[in-house]
C-alpha positions as CSV (number, residue, x, y, z in Angstrom):
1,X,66.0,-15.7,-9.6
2,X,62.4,-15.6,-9.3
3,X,60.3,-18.5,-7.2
4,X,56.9,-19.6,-7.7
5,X,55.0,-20.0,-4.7
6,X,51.7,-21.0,-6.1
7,X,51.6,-22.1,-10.3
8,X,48.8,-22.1,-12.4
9,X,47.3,-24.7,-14.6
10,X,49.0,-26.3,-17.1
11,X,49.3,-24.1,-20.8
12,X,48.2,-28.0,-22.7
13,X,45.1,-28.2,-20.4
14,X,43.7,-24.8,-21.5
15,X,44.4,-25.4,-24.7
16,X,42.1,-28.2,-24.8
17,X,39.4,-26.5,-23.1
18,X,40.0,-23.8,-25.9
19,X,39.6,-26.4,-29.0
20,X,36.4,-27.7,-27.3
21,X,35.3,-24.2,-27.4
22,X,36.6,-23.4,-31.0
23,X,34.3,-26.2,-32.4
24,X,31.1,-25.8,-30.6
25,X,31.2,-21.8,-32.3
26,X,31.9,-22.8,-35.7
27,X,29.0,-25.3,-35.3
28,X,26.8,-22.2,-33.9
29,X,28.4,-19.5,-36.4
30,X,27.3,-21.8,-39.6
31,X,23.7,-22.5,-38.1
32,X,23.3,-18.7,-37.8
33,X,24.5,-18.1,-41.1
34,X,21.8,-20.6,-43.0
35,X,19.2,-20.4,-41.3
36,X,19.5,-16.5,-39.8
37,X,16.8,-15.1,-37.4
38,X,15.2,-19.2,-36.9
39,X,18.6,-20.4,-35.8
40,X,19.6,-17.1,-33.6
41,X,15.8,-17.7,-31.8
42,X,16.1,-21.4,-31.4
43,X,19.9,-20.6,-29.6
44,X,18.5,-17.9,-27.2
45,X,15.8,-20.3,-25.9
46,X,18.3,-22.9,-25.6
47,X,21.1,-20.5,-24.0
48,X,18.8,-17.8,-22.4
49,X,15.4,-19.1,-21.9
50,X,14.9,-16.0,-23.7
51,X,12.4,-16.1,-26.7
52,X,10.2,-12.8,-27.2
53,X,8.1,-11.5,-30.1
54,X,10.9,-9.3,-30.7
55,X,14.2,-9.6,-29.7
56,X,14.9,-5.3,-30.6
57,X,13.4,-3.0,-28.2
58,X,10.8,-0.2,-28.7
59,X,11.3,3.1,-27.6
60,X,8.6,2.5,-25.1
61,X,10.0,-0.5,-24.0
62,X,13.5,1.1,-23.7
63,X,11.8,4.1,-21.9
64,X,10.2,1.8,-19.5
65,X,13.7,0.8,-18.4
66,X,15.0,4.1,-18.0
67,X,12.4,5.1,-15.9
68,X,12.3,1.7,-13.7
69,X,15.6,2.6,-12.9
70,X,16.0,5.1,-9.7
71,X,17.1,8.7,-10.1
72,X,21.2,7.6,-8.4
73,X,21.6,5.1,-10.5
74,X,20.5,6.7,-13.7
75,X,23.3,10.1,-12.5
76,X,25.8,7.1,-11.8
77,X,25.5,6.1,-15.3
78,X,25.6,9.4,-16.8
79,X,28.5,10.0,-14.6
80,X,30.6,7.0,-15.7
81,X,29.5,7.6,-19.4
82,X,30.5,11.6,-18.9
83,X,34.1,10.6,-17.5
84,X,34.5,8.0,-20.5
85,X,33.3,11.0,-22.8
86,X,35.5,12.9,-21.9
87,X,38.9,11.0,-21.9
88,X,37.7,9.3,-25.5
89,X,37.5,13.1,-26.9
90,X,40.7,14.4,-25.8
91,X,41.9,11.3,-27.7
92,X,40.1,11.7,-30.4
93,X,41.5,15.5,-30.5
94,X,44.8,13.8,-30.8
95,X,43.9,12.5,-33.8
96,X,45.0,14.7,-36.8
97,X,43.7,14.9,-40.5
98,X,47.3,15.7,-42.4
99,X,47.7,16.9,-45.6
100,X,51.4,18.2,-46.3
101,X,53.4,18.8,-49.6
102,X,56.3,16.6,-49.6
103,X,58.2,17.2,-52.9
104,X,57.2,20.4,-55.3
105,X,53.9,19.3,-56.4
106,X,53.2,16.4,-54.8
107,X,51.0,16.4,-52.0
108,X,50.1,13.5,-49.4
109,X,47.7,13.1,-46.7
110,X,45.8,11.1,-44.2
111,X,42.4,11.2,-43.1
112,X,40.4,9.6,-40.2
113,X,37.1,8.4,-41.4
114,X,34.8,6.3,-39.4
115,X,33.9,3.1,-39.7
116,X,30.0,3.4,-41.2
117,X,28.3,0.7,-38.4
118,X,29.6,-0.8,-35.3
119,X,28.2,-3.5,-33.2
120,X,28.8,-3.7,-29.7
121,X,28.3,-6.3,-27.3
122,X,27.7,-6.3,-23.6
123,X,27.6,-9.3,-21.9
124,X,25.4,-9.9,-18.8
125,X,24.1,-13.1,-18.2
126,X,25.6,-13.7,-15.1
127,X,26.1,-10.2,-13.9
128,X,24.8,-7.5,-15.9
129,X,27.9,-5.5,-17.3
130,X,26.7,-1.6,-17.4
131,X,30.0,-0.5,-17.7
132,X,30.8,-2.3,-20.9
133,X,27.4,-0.4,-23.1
134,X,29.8,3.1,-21.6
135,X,32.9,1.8,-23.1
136,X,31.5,0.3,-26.3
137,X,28.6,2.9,-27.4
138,X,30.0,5.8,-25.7
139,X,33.4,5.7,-27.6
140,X,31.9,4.6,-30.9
141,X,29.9,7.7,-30.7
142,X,32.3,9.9,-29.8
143,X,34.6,8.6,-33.0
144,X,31.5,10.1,-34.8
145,X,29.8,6.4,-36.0
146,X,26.6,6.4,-38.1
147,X,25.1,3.7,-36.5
148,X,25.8,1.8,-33.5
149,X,24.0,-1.5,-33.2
150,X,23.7,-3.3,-29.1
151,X,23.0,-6.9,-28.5
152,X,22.9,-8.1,-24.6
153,X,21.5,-10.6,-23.0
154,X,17.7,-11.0,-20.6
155,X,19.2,-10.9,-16.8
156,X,16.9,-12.8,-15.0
157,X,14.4,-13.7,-17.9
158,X,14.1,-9.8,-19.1
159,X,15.8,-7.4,-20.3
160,X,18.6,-5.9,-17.6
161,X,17.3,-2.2,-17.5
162,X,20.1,-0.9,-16.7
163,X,22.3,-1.7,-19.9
164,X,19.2,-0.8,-21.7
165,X,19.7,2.6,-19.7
166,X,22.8,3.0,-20.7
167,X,23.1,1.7,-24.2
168,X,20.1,4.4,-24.7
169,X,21.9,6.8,-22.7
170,X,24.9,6.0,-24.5
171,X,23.6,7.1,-28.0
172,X,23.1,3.1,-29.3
173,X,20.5,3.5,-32.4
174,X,19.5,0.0,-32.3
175,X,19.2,-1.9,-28.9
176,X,18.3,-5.8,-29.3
177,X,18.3,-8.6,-26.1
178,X,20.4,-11.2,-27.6
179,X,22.9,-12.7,-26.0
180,X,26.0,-15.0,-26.7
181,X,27.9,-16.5,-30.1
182,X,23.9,-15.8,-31.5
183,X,23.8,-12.0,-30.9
184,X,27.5,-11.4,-32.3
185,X,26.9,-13.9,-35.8
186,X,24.0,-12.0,-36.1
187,X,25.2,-8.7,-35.9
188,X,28.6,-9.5,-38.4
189,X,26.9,-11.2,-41.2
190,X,22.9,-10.3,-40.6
191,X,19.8,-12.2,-40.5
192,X,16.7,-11.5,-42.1
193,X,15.8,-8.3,-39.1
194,X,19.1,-7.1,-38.0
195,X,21.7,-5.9,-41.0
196,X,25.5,-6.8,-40.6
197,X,27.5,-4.3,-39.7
198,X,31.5,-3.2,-40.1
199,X,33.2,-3.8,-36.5
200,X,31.8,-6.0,-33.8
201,X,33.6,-4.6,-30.2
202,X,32.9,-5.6,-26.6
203,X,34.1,-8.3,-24.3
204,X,32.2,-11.2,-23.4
205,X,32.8,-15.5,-22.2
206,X,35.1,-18.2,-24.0
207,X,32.7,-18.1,-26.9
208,X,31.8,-14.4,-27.7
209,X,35.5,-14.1,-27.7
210,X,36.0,-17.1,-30.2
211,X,33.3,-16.0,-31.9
212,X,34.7,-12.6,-32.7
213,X,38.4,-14.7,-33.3
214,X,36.4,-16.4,-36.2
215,X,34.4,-13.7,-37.5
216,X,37.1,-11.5,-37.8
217,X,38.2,-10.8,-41.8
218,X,34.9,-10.6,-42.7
219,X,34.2,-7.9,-40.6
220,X,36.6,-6.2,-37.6
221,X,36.7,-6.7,-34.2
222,X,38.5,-4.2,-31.6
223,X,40.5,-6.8,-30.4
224,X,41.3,-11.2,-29.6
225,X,40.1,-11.3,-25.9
226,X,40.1,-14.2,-23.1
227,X,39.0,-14.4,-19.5
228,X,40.0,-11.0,-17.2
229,X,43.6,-11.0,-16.1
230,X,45.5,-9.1,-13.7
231,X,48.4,-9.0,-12.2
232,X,49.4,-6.7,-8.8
233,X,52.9,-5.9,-8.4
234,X,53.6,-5.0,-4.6
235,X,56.4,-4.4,-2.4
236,X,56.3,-4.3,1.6
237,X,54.9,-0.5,1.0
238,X,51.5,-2.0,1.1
239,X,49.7,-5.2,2.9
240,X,48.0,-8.5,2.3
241,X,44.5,-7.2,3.0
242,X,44.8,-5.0,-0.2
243,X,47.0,-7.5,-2.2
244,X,44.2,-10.4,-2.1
245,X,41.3,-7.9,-2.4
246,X,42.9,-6.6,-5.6
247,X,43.1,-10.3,-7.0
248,X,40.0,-11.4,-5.7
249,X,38.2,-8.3,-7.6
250,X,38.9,-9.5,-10.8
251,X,39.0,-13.4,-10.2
252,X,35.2,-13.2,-10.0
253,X,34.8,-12.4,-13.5
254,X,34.8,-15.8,-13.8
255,X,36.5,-19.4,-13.4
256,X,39.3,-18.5,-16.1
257,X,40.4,-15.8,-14.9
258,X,44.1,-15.7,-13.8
259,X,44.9,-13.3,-11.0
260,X,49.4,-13.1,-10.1
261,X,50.8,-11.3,-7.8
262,X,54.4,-10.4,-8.6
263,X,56.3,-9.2,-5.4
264,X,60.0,-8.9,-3.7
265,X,59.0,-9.5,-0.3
266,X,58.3,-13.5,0.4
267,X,56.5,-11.9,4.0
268,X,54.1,-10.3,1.5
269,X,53.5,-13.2,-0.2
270,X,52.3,-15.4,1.8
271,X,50.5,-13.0,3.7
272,X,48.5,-12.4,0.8
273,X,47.8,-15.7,-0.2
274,X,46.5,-16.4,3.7
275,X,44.1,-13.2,3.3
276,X,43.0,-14.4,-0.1
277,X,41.9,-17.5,2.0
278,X,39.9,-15.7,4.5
279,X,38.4,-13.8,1.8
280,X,37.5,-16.5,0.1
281,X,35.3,-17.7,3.1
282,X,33.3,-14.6,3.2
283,X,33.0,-13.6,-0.7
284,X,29.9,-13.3,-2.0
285,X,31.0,-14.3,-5.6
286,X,33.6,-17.4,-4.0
287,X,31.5,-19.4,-7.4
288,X,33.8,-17.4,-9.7
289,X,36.6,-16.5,-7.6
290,X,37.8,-19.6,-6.2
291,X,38.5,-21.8,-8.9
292,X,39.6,-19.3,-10.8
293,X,42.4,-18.4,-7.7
294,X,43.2,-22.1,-7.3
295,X,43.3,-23.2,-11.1
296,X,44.6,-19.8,-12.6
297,X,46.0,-17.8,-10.0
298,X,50.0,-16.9,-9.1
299,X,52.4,-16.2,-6.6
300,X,55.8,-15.3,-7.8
301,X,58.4,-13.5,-5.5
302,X,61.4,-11.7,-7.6
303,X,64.7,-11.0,-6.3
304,X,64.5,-7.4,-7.4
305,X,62.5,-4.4,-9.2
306,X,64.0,-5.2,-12.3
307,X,63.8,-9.0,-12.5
308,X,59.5,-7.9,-11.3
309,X,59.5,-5.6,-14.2
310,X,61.0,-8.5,-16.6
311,X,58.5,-10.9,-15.6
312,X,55.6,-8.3,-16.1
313,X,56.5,-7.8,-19.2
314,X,56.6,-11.0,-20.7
315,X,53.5,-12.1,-18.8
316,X,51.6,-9.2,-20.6
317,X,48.6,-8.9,-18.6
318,X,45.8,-6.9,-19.0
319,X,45.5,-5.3,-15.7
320,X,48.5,-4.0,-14.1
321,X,48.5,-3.1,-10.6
322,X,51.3,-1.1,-9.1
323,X,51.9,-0.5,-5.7
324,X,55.5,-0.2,-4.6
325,X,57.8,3.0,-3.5
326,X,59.1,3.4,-7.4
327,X,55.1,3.4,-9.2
328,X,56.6,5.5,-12.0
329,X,59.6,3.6,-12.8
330,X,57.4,0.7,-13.7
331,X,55.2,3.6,-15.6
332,X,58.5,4.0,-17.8
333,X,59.9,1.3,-17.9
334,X,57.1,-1.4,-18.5
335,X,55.9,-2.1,-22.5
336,X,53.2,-5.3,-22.3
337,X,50.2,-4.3,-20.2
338,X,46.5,-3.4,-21.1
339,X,46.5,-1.3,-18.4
340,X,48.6,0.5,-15.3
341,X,46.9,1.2,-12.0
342,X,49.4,3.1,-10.4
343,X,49.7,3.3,-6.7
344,X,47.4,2.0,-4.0
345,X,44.3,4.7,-4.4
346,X,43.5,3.3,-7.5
347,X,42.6,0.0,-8.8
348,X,41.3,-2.0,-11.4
349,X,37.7,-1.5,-10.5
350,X,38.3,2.5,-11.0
351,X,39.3,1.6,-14.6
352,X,36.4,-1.2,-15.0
353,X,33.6,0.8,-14.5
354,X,34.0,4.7,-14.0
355,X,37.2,6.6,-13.8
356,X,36.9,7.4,-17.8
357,X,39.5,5.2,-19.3
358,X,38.4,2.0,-21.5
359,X,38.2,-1.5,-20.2
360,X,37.7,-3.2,-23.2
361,X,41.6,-4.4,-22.9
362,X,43.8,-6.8,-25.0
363,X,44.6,-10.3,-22.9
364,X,46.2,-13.6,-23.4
365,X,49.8,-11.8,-23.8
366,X,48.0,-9.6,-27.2
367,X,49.5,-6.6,-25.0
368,X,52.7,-7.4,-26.4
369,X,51.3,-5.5,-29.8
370,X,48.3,-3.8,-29.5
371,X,47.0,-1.8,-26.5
372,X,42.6,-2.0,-25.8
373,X,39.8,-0.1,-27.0
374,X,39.5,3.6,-27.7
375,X,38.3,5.9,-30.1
376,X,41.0,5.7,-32.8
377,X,39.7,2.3,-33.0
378,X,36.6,3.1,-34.7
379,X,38.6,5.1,-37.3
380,X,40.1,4.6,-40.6
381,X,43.3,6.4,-40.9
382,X,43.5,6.6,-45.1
383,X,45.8,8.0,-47.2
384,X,45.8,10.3,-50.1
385,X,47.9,11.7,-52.9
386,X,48.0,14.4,-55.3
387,X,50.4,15.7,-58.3
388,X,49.2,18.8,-58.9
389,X,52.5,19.6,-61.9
390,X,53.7,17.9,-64.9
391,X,57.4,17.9,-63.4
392,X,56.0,16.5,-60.5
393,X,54.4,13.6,-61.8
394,X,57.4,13.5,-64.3
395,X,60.1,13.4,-61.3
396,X,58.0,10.5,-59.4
397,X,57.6,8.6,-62.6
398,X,61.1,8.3,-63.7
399,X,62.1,6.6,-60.2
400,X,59.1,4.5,-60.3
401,X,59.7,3.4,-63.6
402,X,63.2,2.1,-62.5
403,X,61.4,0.7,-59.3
404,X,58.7,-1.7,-61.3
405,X,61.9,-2.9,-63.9
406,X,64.0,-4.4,-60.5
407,X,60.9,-6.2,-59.6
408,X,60.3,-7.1,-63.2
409,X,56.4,-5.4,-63.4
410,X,56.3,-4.5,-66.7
411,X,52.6,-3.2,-65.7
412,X,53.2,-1.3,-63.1
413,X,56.1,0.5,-65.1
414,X,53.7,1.1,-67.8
415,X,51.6,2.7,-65.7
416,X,54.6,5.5,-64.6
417,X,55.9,5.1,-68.2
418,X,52.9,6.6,-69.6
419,X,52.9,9.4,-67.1
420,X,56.6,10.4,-68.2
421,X,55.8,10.4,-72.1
422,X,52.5,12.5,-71.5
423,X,54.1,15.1,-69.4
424,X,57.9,15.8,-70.2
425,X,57.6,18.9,-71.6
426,X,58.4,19.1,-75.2
């Protein structure tokens, strides 16, 4: 039977944290939706401080942030962006059109079509997200998207050139400096300058992610998202020093952000929770990281691998770090995560920013039913049909005719009816 050394906030309190949230977007959603471009401006000076003649970029002004950027960190970005490139096409090469003859003249068939305009956000407010423009435009463009519309927000009261870099670098066709629930209304339903697109992706704060929650339906999103998770399962094959720096990592996305460690070994544990301490003293982002460790984060010790795996799986989280003797047993036998970082040379940051899979990842236990972003989300896998013979269409008919009576559809069976009179052969 597992023990909780350390417990996280109570479920009721975030949920009224969340509700406070929930009604503060709807209020910003509607103002952006009558008034348009006035309301989205009047929310980025209140927000961002942030109110320029225009809030898209010029080339020019887009090349004058590539080229303020030094030559390693533009070939860092082009790096990341190449390795992210490359993983989202060899999924995308997964990805089949199908078109098969199941019965003697009927033929059925899938194709993936992309979605016509995506728009991706990347937040950077309080630390200017690069990484997220690779995952978001990179992937987009490699499902093939027409256009791919960026909103992010100033960094410092300008625009943060290197997420103009990389949007640019990244293929983006339209690159505006807008950040918040303004920059993704304004994107899904349009304003009087910037045209609503199809699919807003891209992870961002408590409101961009209820933002998206209520905009979704009338357009997509990639996925519902809350504050960074992660959870680091550990036996004794590994220490505290990396245990709490693996936590620590991702608590300082923010003070939300829940960071459990799942272990067998009680020694473990509370070593890791004294090193998370000393850490603590020392880390730059402590802001972030500490409440979020003393309101959100866990310590549970399990009685055994399996009763660990159990737990991970209903927790769900969306990064999984595994560092035990038995890596690939959790590999199989684990089904909720967002992610697995398997083993102690890799870690979440590999995953957040360069190794070339996609941290856009599903979170507040979403894992149980969808995994993150990656190119098939940008595609629409639709169908097809075709009777190409009389007998065919005759065959099909007859059942479907039968079908529509049991459900009493007297249209529908019309519809096969008239297919069976017109071609039985005479």
């Amino acid at each position: 039977m597992a023990t909780w050394l350390k417990k996280a906030k109570p479920q009721e309190a975030r949920r009224k944290d969340q509700e406070k949230v929930r009604r503060i977007v709807e209020e910003l959603i509607a103002d952006v939706e009558q008034r348009g471009d006035t309301a989205v401006r009047e929310m980025s000076e209140r927000f961002d401080q942030w109110s320029p003649e225009n809030f898209r970029l010029t080339e020019e002004k887009i090349r004058q942030c590539i080229d303020g950027l030094d030559e390693q960190a533009l070939n860092d970005i082009k790096f990341a962006q190449e390795q992210i490139r490359n993983f989202a096409q060899i999924q995308k090469d997964a990805l089949q059109d199908v078109e098969t003859e199941t019965l003697p003249g009927v033929i059925l068939g899938h194709k993936n079509i992309p979605v016509n305009s995506v728009g991706c956000y990347v937040p950077g407010g309080k630390y200017p997200m690069v990484a997220s423009a690779h995952m978001s435009v990179v992937t987009a463009k490699v499902a093939c998207v027409p256009k791919i519309v960026t909103c992010a927000p100033p960094f410092e009261g300008k625009p943060a050139p290197a997420i103009v870099a990389a949007q640019a670098l990244a293929g983006a066709n339209e690159i505006y400096v807008i950040g918040g629930v303004q920059a993704v209304t304004a994107m899904a339903l349009g304003t009087e300058s910037i045209q609503p697109v199809d699919m807003l992706v891209g992870p961002g704060n408590a409101y961009v992610a209820e933002a998206k929650r209520q905009l979704y339906g009338r357009v997509g999103i990639d996925l519902f998202a809350g504050p960074t998770e992660t959870l680091v399962i550990a036996d004794d094959t590994v220490d505290g020093e990396m245990c709490a720096t693996d936590l620590l990592g991702q608590a300082e996305h923010g003070p939300t952000s829940p960071a459990i460690l799942l272990t067998n070994s009680e020694k473990l544990a509370r070593e890791t929770m004294d090193e998370v301490e000393r850490q603590l003293e020392i880390l730059p982002t402590r802001a972030n990281a500490e409440p979020a460790w003393r309101n959100y984060g866990q310590v549970i010790v399990a009685a055994s691998y399996q009763e660990m795996r159990e737990i991970a799986d209903e927790i769900a989280s969306e990064h999984v770090q595994v560092m035990t003797d038995r890596d690939d047993w959790f590999l199989s036998e684990m089904t909720n995560y967002g992610a697995l970082f398997l083993g102690p040379r890799t870690n979440v940051s590999y995953g957040d920013k360069v190794i070339g899979t996609n941290h856009t990842l599903p979170t507040l236990q979403s894992a149980r039913y969808t995994g993150g972003l990656w190119v098939g989300k940008f595609l629409k896998t639709c169908t097809y049909q075709k009777v190409l013979t009389d007998e065919a269409s005759v065959k099909v008919g007859e059942y479907c005719s039968r079908l529509c009576a049991l459900e009493n559809f007297s249209g529908h069976k019309e519809q096969a009816d008239l297919r069976v009179r017109r071609y039985t052969q005479q």
